[in-house]
C-alpha positions in Angstrom: -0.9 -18.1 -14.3 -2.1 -17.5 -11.0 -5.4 -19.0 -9.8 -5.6 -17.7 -6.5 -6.0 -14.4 -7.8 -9.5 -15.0 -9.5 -10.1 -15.4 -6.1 -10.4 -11.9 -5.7 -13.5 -10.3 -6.2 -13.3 -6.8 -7.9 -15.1 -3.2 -8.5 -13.2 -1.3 -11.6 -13.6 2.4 -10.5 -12.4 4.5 -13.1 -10.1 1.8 -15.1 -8.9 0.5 -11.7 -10.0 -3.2 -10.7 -10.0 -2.3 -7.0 -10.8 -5.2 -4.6 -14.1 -5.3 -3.1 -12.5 -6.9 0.1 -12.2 -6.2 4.2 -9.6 -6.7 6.1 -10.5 -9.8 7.7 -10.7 -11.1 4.4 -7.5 -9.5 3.2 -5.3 -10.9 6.0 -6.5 -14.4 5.5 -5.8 -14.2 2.4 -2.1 -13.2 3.0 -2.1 -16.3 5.6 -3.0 -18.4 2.9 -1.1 -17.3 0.1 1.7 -15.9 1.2 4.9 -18.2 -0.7 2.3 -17.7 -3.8 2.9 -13.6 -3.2 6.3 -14.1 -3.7 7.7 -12.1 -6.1 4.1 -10.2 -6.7 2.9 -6.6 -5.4 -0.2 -4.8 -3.8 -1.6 -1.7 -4.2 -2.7 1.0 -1.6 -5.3 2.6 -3.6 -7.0 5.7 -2.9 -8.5 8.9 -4.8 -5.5 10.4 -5.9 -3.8 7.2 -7.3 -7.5 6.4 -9.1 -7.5 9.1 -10.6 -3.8 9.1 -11.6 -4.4 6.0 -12.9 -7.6 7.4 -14.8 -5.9 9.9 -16.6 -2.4 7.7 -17.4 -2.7 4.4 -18.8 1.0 3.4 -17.9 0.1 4.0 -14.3 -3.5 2.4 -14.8 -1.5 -1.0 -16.3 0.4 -0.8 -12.7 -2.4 -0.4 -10.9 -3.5 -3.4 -12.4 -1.1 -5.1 -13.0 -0.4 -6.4 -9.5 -2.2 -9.1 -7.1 -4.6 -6.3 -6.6 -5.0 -3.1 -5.7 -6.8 -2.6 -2.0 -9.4 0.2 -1.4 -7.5 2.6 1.1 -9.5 5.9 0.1 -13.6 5.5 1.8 -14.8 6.9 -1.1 -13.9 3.6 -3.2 -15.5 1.4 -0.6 -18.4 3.4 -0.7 -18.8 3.5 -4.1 -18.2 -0.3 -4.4 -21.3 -0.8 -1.8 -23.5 1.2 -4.2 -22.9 -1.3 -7.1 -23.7 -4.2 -4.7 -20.3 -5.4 -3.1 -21.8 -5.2 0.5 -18.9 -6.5 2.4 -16.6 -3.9 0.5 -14.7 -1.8 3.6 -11.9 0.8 3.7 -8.8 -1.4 3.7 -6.2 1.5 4.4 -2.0 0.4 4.4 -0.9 1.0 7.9 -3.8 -0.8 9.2 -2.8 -3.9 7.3 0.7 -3.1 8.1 -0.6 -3.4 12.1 -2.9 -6.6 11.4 0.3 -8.4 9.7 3.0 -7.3 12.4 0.4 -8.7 14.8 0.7 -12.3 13.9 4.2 -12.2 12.7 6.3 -13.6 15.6 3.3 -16.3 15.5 4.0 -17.4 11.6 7.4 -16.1 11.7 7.4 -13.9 8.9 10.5 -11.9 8.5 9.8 -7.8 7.3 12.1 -5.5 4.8 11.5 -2.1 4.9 12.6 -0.3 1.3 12.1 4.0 1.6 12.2 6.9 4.1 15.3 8.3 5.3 18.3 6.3 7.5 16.6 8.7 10.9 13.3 7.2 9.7 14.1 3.9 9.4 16.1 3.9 12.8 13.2 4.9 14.2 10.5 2.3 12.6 13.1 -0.3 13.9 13.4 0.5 17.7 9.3 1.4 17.5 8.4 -1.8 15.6 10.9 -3.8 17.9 9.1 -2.5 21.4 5.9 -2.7 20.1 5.9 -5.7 18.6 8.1 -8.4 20.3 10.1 -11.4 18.2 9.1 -9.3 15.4 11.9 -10.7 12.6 13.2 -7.0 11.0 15.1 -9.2 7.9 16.6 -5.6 7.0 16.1 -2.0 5.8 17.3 0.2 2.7 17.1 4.2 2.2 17.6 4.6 -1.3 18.8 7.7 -2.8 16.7 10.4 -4.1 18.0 9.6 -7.7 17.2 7.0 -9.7 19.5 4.1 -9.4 21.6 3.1 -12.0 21.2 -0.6 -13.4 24.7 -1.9 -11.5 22.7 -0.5 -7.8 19.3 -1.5 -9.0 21.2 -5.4 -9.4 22.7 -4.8 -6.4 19.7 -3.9 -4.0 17.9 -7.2 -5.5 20.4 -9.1 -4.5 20.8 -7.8 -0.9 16.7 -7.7 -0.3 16.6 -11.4 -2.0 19.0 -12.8 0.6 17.5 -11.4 3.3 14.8 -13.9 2.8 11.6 -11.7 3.7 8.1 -12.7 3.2 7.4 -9.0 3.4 8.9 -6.2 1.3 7.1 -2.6 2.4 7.7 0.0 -0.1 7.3 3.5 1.3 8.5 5.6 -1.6 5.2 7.6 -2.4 2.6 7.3 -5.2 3.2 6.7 -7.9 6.7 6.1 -6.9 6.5 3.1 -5.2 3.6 1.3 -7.3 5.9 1.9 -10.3 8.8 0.6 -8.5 7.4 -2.5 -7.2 5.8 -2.9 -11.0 9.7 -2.9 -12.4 10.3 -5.5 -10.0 7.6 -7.7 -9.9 9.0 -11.6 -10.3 12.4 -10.1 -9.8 12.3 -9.7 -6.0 11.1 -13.0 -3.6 8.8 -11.3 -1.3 5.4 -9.8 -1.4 6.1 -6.1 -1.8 3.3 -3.6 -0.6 3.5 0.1 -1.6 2.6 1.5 1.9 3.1 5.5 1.5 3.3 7.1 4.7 3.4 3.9 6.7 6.8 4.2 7.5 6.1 7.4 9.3 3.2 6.4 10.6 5.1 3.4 12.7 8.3 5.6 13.1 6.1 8.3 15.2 7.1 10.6 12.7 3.4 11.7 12.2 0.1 10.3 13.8 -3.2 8.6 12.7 -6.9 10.5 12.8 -9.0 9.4 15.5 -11.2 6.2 15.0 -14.0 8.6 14.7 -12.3 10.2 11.9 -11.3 7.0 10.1 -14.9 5.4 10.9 -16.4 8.7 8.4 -13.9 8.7 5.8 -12.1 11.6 7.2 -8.7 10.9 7.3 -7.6 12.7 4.9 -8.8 15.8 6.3 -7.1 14.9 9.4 -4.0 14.1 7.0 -4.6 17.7 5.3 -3.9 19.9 9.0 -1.1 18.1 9.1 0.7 18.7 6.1 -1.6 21.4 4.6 1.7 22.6 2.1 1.7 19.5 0.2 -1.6 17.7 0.6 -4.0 20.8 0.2 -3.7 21.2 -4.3 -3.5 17.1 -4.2 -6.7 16.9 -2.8 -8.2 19.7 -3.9 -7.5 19.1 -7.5 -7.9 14.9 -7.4 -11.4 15.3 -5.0 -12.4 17.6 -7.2 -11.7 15.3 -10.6 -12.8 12.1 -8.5 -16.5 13.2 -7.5 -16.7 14.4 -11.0 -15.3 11.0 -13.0 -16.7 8.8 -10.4 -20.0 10.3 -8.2 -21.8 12.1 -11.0 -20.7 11.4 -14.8 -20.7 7.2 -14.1 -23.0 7.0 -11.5 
């Protein structure tokens, strides 16, 4: 249906076809192909939504079942090295996020933001706006924190269509968003990328680790002192599954 996307070379870690890409590679690609994106979705893949998708077929399918799903966590980059994709780097979401705002005003792509609160989202706008002038903001949507009910499911497609965006960023959470954007794929007309903590990322809500930290596949340590409450049984529990499922059983 789509022959751009045998384009797209692949390492399946754990059940997940994650692509062995960089991000040179991955923003060309989004130059290229990006009326072909319409309507399709990316995943931000990392160890915890690996090993999700390990352990939950549904959630491996929509993984899958996307354009592809980009290697966010080091560990999937690394491991895609080992089995001979040299090229194969950490491809994280806010950094893709940066590299597409970039070159926006210059291709005139217009951005929707779906996720975070209405303070977040007022924030991400004046931010993205200073930072990034002529940048086209085509509109942005809070939804609640209940499922929407067919009628206001209908009804945000039809506002986010006629915005006319080339860019849709999801920033619901995993497996939140990935699920989401899954429901809607072919529905919506832009290229929607599940992008996490992206959102606050751009908003100044929270920060980035150090290049040093990112360089050694130590963000999410960095990521951990931050939010220690939430983060610390994720990654202690997922870690702890992934070196198992991934570095010693299957190596």
């Amino acid at each position: 249906m789509m022959n751009f996307k045998e384009q797209i070379p692949t390492c399946n870690i754990l059940g997940v076809n994650i692509a062995a890409i960089n991000m040179p590679w991955l923003v060309d690609f989004t130059i290229k192909h990006i009326k072909e994106l319409a309507g399709n979705y990316m995943c931000v893949s990392n160890v915890h939504t690996t090993v999700t998708a390990y352990e939950d077929l549904a959630y491996r399918d929509v993984q899958n079942g996307g354009i592809m799903a980009i290697p966010d966590g080091g560990p999937l980059s690394s491991i895609g090295r080992k089995r001979g994709f040299a090229e194969m780097a950490r491809t994280t979401g806010p950094s893709y996020m940066e590299e597409i705002f970039k070159i926006s005003s210059q291709y005139g792509y217009r951005h929707y933001f779906y996720g975070a609160t209405e303070e977040t989202l007022a924030k991400l706008k004046e931010k993205l706006s200073a930072a990034y002038p002529g940048i086209k903001i085509a509109g942005m949507y809070s939804p609640p924190f209940r499922p929407l009910t067919a009628k206001e499911d209908a009804e945000v497609v039809q506002m986010i269509n006629a915005a006319k965006a080339e860019f849709l960023w999801v920033g619901l959470g995993a497996p939140k968003q990935e699920i989401w954007m899954a429901a809607h794929k072919d529905k919506l007309h832009s290229f929607m990328v599940g992008v996490g903590a992206g959102f606050d990322y751009f908003a100044g809500n929270i920060s980035r680790a150090p290049e040093w930290m990112q360089r050694n596949n130590l963000e999410w340590l960095y990521r951990l002192l931050q939010d220690p409450k939430r983060l610390f049984k994720r990654y202690l529990v997922t870690n702890t599954k992934f070196i198992w499922y991934a570095m010693i059983r299957d190596k």
